[in-house]
RODO-2510 file (C-alpha; in nm, 4 decimals, decimal comma):
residues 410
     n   res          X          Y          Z
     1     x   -11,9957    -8,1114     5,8762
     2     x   -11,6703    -8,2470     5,7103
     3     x   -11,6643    -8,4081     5,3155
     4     x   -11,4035    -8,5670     5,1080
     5     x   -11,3589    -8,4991     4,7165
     6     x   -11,3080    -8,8365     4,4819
     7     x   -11,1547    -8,7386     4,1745
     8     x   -11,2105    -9,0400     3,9080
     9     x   -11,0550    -9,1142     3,6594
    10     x   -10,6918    -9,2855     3,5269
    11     x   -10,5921    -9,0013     3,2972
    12     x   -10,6213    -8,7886     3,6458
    13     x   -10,3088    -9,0246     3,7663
    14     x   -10,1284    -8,9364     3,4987
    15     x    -9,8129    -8,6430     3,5573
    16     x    -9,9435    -8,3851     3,2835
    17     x   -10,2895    -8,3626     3,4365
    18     x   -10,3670    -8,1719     3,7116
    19     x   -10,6963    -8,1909     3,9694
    20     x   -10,8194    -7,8264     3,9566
    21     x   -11,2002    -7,9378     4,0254
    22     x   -11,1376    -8,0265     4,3888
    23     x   -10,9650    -7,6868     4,4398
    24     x   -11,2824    -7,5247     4,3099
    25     x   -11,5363    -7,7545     4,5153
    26     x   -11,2829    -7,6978     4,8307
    27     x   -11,3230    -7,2894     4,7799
    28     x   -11,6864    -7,3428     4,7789
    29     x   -11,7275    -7,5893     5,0379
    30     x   -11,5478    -7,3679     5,2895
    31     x   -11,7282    -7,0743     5,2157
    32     x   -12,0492    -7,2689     5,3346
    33     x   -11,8386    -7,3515     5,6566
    34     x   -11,7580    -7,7269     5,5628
    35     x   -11,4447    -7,8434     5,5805
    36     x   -11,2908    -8,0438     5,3454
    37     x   -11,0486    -8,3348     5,5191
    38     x   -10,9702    -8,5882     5,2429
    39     x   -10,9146    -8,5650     4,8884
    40     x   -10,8575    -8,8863     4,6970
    41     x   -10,7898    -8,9651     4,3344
    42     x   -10,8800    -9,3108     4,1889
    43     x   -10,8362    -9,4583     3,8302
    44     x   -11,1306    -9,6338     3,6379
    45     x   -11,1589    -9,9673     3,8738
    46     x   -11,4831   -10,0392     3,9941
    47     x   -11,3738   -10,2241     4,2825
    48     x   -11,1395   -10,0006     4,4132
    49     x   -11,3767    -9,6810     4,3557
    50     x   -11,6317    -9,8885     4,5681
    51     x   -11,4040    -9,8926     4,8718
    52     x   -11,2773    -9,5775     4,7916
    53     x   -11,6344    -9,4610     4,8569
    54     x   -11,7428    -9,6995     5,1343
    55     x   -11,4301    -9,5587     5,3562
    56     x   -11,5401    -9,2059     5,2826
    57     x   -11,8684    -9,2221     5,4130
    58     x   -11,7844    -9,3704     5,7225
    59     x   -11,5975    -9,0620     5,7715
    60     x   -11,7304    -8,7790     5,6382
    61     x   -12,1265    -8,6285     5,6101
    62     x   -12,0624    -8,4718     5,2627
    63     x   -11,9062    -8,6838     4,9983
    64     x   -11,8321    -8,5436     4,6543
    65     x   -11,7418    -8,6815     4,3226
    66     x   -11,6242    -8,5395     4,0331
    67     x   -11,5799    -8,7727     3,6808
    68     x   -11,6670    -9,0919     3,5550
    69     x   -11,9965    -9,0258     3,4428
    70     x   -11,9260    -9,0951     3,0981
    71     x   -12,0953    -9,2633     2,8494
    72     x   -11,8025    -9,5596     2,7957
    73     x   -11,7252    -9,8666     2,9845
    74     x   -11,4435    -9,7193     3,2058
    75     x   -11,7088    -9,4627     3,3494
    76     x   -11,7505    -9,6619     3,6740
    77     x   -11,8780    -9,3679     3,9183
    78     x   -12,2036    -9,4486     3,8853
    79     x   -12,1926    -9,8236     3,9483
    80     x   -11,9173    -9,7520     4,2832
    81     x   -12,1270    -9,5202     4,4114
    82     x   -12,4526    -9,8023     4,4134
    83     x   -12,2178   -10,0441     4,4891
    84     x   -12,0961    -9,8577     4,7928
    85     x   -12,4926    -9,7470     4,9036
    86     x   -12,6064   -10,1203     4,8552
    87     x   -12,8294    -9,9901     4,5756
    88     x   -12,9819   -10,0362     4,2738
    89     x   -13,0094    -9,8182     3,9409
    90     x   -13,2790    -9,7924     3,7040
    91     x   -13,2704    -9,6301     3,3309
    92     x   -13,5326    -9,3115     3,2703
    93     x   -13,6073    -9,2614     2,9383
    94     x   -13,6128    -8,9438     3,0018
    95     x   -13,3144    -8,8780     3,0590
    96     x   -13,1888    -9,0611     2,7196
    97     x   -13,4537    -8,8726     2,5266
    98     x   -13,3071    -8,5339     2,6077
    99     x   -12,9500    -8,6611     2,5633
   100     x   -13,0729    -8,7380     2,2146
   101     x   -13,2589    -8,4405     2,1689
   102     x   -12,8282    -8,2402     2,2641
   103     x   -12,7129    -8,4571     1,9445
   104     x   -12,9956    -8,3427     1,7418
   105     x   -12,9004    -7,9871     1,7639
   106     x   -12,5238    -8,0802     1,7044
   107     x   -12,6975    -8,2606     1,3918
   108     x   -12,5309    -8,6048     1,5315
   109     x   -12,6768    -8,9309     1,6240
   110     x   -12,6828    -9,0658     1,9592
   111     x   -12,5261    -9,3268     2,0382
   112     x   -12,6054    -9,6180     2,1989
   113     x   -12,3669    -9,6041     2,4802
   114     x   -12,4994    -9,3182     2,5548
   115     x   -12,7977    -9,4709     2,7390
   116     x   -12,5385    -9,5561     2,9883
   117     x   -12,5577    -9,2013     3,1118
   118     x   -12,9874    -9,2306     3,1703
   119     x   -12,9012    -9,4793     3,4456
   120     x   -12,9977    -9,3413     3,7721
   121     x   -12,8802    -9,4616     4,1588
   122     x   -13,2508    -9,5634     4,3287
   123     x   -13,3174    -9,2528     4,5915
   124     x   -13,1007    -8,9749     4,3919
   125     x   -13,2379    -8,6653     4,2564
   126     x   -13,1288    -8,6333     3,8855
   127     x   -12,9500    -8,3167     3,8130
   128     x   -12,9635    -8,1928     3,4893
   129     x   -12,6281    -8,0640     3,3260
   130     x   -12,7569    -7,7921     3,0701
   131     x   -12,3388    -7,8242     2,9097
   132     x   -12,2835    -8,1736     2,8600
   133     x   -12,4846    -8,4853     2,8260
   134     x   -12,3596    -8,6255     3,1904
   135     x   -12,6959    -8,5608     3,4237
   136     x   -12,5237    -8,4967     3,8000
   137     x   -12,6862    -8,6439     4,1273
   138     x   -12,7802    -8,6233     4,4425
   139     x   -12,8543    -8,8682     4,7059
   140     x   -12,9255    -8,8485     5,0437
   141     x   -12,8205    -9,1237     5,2743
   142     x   -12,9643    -9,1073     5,5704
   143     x   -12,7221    -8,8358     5,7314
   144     x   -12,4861    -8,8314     5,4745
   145     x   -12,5135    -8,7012     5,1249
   146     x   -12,3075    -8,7984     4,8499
   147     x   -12,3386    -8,6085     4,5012
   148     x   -12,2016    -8,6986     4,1679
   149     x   -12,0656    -8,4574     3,9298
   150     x   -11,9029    -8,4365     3,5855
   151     x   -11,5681    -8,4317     3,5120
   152     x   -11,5531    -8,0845     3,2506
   153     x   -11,4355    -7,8261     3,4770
   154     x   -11,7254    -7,5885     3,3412
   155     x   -12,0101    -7,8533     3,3564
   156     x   -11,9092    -7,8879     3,7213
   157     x   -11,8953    -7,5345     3,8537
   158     x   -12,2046    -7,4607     3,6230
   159     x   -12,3604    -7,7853     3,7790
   160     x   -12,2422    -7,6832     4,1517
   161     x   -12,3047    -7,3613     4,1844
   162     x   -12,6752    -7,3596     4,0089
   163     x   -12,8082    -7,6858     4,1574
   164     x   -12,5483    -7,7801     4,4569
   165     x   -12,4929    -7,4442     4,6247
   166     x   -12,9262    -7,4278     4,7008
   167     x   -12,8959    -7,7954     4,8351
   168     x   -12,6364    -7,7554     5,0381
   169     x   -12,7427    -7,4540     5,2143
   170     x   -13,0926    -7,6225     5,2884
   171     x   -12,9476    -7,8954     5,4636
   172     x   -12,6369    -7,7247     5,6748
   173     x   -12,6583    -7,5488     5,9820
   174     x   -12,4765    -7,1834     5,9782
   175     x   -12,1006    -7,2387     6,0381
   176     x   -11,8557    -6,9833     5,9444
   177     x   -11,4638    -7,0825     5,7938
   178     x   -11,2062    -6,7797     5,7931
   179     x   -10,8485    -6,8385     5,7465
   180     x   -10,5283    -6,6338     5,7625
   181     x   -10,2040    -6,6718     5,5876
   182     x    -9,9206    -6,5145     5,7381
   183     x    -9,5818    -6,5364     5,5505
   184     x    -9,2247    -6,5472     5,6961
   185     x    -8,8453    -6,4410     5,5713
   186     x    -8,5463    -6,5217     5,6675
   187     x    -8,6237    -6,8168     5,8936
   188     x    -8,6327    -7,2250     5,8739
   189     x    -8,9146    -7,4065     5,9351
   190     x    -8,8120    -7,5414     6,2717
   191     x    -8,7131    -7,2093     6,4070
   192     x    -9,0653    -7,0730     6,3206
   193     x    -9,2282    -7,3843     6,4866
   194     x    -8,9710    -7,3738     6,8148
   195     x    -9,0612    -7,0444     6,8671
   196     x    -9,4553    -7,0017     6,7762
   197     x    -9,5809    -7,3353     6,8907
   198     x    -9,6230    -7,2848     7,2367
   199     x    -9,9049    -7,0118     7,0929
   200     x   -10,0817    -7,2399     6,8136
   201     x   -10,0896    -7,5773     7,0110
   202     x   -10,2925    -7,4226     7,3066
   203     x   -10,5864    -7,3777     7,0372
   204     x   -10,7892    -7,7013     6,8445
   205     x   -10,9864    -7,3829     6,6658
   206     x   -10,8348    -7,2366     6,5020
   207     x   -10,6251    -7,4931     6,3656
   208     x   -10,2138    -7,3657     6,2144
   209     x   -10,0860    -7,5690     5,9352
   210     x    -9,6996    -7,4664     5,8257
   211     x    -9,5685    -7,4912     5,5213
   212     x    -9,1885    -7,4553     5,4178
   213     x    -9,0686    -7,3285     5,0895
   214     x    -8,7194    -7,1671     4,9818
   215     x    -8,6715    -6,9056     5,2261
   216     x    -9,0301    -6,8337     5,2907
   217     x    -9,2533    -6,9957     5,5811
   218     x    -9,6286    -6,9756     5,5380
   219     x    -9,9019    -7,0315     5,8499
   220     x   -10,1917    -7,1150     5,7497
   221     x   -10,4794    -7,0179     6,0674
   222     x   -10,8312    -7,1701     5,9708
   223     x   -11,1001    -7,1044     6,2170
   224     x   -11,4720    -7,2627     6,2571
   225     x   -11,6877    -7,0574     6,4446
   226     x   -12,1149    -6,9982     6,4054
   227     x   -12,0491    -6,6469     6,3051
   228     x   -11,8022    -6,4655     6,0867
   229     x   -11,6880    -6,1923     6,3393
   230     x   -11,6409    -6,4974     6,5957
   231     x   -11,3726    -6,6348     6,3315
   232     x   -11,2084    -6,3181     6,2349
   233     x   -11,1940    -6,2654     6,6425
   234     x   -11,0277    -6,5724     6,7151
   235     x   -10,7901    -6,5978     6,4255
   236     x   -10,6686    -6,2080     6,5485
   237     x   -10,6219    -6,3510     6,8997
   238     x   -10,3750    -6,5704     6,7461
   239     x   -10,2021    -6,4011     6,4900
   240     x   -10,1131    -6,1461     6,7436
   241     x    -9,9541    -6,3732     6,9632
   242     x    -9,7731    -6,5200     6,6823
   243     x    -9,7016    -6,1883     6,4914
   244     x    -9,5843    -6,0498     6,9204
   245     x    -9,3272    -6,3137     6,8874
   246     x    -9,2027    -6,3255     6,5211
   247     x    -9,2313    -5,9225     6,4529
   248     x    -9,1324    -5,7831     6,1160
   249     x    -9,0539    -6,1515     5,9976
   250     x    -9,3718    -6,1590     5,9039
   251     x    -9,4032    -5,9915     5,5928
   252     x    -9,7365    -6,0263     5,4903
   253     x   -10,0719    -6,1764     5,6810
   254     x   -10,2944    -6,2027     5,3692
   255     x   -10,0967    -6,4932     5,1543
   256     x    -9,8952    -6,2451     4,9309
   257     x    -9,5972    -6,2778     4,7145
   258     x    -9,2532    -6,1180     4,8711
   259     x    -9,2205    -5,9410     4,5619
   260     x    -9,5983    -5,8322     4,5587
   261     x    -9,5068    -5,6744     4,9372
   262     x    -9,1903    -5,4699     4,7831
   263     x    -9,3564    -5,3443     4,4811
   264     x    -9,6880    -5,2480     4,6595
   265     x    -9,4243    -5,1007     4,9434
   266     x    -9,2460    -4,9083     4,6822
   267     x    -9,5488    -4,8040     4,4917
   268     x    -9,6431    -4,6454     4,8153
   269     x    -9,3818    -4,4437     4,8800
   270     x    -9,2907    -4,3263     4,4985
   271     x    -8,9770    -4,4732     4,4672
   272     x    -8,7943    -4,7065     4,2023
   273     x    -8,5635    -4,9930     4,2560
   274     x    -8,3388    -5,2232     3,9747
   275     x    -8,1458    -5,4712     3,9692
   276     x    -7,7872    -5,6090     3,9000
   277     x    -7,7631    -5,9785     3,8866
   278     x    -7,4858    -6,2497     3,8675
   279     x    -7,5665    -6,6096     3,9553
   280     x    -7,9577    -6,5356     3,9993
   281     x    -7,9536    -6,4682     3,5946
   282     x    -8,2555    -6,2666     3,5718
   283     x    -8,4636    -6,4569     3,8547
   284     x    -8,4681    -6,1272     4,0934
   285     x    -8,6321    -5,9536     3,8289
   286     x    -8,8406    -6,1967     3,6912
   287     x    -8,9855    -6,1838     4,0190
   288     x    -9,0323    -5,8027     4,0482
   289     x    -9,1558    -5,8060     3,6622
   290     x    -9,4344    -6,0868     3,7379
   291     x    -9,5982    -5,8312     3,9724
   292     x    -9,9213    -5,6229     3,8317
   293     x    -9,8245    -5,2775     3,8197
   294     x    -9,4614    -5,3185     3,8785
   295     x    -9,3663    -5,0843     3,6040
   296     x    -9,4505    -4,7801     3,8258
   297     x    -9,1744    -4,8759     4,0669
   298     x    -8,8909    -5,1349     3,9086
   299     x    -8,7189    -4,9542     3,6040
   300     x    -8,5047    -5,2189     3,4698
   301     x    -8,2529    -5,5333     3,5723
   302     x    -7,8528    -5,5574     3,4744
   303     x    -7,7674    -5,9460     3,3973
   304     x    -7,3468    -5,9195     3,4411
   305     x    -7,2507    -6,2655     3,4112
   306     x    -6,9201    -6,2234     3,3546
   307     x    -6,6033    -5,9430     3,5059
   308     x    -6,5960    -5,8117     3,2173
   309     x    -6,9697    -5,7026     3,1662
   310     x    -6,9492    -5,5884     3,5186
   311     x    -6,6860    -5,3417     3,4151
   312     x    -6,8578    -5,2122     3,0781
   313     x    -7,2239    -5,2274     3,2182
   314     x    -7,2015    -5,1621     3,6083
   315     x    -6,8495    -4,9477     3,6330
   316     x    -6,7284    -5,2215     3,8283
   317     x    -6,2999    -5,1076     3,8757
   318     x    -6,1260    -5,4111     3,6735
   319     x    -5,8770    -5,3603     3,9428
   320     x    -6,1269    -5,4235     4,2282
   321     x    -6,2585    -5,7276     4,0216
   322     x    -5,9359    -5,8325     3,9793
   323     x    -5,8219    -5,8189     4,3471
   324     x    -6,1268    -5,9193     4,5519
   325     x    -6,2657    -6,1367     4,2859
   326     x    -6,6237    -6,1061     4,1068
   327     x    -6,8160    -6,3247     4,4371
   328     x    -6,7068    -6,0630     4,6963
   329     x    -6,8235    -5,7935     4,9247
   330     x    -6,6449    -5,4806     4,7557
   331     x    -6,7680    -5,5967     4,4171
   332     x    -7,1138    -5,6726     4,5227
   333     x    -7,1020    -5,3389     4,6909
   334     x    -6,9690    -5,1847     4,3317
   335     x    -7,2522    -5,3651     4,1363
   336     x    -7,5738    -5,2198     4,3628
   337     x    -7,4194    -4,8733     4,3299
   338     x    -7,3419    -4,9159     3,9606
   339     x    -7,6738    -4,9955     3,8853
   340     x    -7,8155    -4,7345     4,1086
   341     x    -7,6151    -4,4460     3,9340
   342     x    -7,6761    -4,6471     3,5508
   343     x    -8,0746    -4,6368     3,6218
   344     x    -8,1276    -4,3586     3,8319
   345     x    -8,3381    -4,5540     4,1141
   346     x    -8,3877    -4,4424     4,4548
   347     x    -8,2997    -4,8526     4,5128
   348     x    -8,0552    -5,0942     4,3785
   349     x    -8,0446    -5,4375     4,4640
   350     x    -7,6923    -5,6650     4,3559
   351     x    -7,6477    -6,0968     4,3411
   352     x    -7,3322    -6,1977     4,2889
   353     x    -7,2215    -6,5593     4,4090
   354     x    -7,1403    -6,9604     4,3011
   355     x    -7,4684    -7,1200     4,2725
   356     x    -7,2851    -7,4301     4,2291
   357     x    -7,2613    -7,7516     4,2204
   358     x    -6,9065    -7,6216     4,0866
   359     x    -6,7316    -7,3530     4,1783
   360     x    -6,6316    -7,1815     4,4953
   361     x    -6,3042    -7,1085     4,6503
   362     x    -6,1877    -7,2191     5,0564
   363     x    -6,3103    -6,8685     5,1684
   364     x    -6,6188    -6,8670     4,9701
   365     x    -6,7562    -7,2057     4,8675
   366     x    -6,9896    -7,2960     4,6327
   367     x    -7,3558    -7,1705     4,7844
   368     x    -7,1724    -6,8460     4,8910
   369     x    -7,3557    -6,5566     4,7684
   370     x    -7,3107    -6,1596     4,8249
   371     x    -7,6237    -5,9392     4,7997
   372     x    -7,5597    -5,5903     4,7982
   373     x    -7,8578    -5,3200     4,8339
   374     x    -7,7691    -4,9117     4,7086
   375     x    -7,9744    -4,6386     4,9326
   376     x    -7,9760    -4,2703     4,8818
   377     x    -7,7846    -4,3058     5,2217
   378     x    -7,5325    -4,5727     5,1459
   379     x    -7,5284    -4,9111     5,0669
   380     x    -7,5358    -5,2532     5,2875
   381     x    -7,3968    -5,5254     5,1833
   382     x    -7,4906    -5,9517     5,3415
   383     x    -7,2835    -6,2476     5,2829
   384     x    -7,5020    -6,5705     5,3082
   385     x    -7,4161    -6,9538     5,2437
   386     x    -7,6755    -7,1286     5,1139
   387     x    -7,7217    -7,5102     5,0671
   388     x    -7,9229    -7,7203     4,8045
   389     x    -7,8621    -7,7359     4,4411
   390     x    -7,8624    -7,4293     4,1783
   391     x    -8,2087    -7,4065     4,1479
   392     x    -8,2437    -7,3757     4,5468
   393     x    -7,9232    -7,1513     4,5882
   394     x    -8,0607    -6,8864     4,3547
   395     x    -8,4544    -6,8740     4,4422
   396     x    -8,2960    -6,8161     4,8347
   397     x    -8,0826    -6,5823     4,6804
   398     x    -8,3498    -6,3902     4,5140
   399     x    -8,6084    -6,4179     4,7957
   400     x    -8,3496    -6,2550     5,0792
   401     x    -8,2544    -5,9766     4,8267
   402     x    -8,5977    -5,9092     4,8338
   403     x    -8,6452    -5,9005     5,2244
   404     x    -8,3488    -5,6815     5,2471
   405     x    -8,4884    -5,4638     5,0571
   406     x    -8,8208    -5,4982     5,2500
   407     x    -8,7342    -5,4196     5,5957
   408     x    -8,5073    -5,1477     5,4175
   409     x    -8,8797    -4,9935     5,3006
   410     x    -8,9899    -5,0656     5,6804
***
């Protein structure tokens, strides 16, 4: 069975408030094996809401919304959702009686909007919400259930998982959802997808979603299957395939962080790594630092902005700086060994390049970047050319740093 999550409520369209319920309910929902294929947020409009809902149910078995059972005027849910069913409502005492009874022991008076919340859609169950004076519901439609929860994030999970959860696993037949994220360096979106869709598109189950960020690819598997081992089975029959083709580009296949890969990798193996950074300014190892546990394998991070600080801080020659200029191969060579040597780590990585917009020369335009990385062995050193603005330049700056040192680990 599929649903669709309605988030109510204008303050929800608004661009300092974020939808965290449905992220919840969506973690939930696929544990039980339902998937959830629609999320929609709507502002306090009756009419709109109404259609909102109407659409959904044509669609989906299981529809869910969260908000708008409030006590004032713009709390429409409850009249959408009737509106929608071709329903009436009726007020329970009841209900009001115990809402009054919360405001007694806050030593407040009800009031009288209030009542509002003691109307009930004709057929629901009335779902009592033991941290707030909205009562959830739950009505079943013939083959299609539609429940109504409160906005607060804890009234919701407390109101879900106590009085949802049982419901729900009454009414739904056995279905199992696993999924797999696999991660990807060093590769564009279209390259992954030339070379990995012949795999994914000969499969409806389980179904690959790709996303792009800034030098890192995720695939998403998610597979629907009656049984758990069926799920893990098939989503291993295709992350082989995939992982066959793409090899150690994958870096991780359960959802995790580059940096989380190179300190765990480090960890491992008892060794350290730092850093020496030009145009990334700190972002490198920000990145390492944001890692639990990272102190046992990154020791510290050089931020050289300028020739001269590479000089005092990194023993960067002022003659080699001075020839080859700071956004070069030697010098990015010089910096990872500096920093090496200055904090004793089995590992150095270096940045040193124009992040732009200005900046740049003809042989190394603005976007260019040098990334050094200091062994025990030696030290390699990778021109790349980025494109995008500063922010973009340095986060794919940082995140192939990182992969170099990777596969260096591998």
């Amino acid at each position: 069975m599929n649903a669709e999550i309605v988030a109510v409520g204008s303050e929800m369209l608004t661009e300092d408030k974020v939808d965290t319920n449905s992220l919840y309910l969506t973690g939930q929902l696929n544990l039980l094996g339902v998937e959830v294929v629609q999320k929609t947020i709507v502002g306090d409009d009756r009419d709109r809401l109404t259609a909102v809902i109407s659409d959904a149910l044509r669609r989906s078995g299981i529809v869910i919304l969260s908000g708008g059972l409030g006590p004032t005027e713009d709390d429409v849910t409850r009249d959408a959702v009737a509106s929608a069913l071709g329903c009436g409502q009726s007020f329970r005492q009841e209900i009001s009686d115990a809402i009054a009874a919360r405001f007694a022991r806050m030593q407040r008076k009800m009031a009288e909007n209030n009542k509002r919340q003691a109307f009930v859609i004709d057929g629901a169950e009335v779902m009592p919400n033991d941290r707030g004076t909205a009562p959830g519901q739950w009505i079943a439609a013939g083959s299609k259930i539609v429940i109504l929860l409160p906005g607060p994030p804890k009234e919701l999970k407390a109101m879900f998982e106590q009085q949802c959860l049982p419901r729900l696993r009454g009414v739904l037949p056995a279905l199992f959802i696993r999924t797999l994220h696999l991660r990807v360096a060093g590769m564009g979106e279209s390259d992954v997808d030339q070379l990995i869709a012949p795999v994914y598109t000969k499969y409806t189950n389980p179904v690959t979603t790709i996303l792009a960020g800034a030098g890192d690819i995720q695939l998403h598997l998610r597979a629907r299957c009656d049984s758990a081992g069926q799920a893990d089975a098939l989503l291993e029959e295709v992350s082989s395939q995939i992982a066959a083709i793409l090899g150690d580009r994958i870096y991780t296949r359960t959802g995790q962080l580059l940096e989380e890969v190179v300190i765990a990798a480090l960890i491992e193996r008892k060794e350290t790594a730092s850093v020496a950074e030009s145009c990334t300014g700190g972002l490198l190892a920000q990145r390492l630092t944001a890692t639990p546990g990272s102190s046992k394998a990154f020791t510290c991070g050089f931020i050289t902005y300028t020739e001269a600080m590479k000089a005092k801080v990194l023993n960067v020659p002022i003659a080699l700086l001075e020839k080859e200029g700071a956004v070069s191969e030697p010098v990015a060579r010089a910096m990872a060994e500096g920093a090496r040597e200055r904090a004793g780590t089995t590992y150095a990585l270096s940045v040193t390049g124009f992040a732009g917009p200005d900046g740049g020369t003809e042989a190394n335009p603005a976007g260019t970047v040098y990334i050094g990385l200091a062994y025990p062995a030696g030290c390699d050193v990778r021109r790349v050319q980025f494109l995008g603005d500063r922010a973009r330049v340095r986060m794919l700056a940082s995140q192939t740093a990182l992969d170099m040192l990777r596969r260096k680990l591998r």
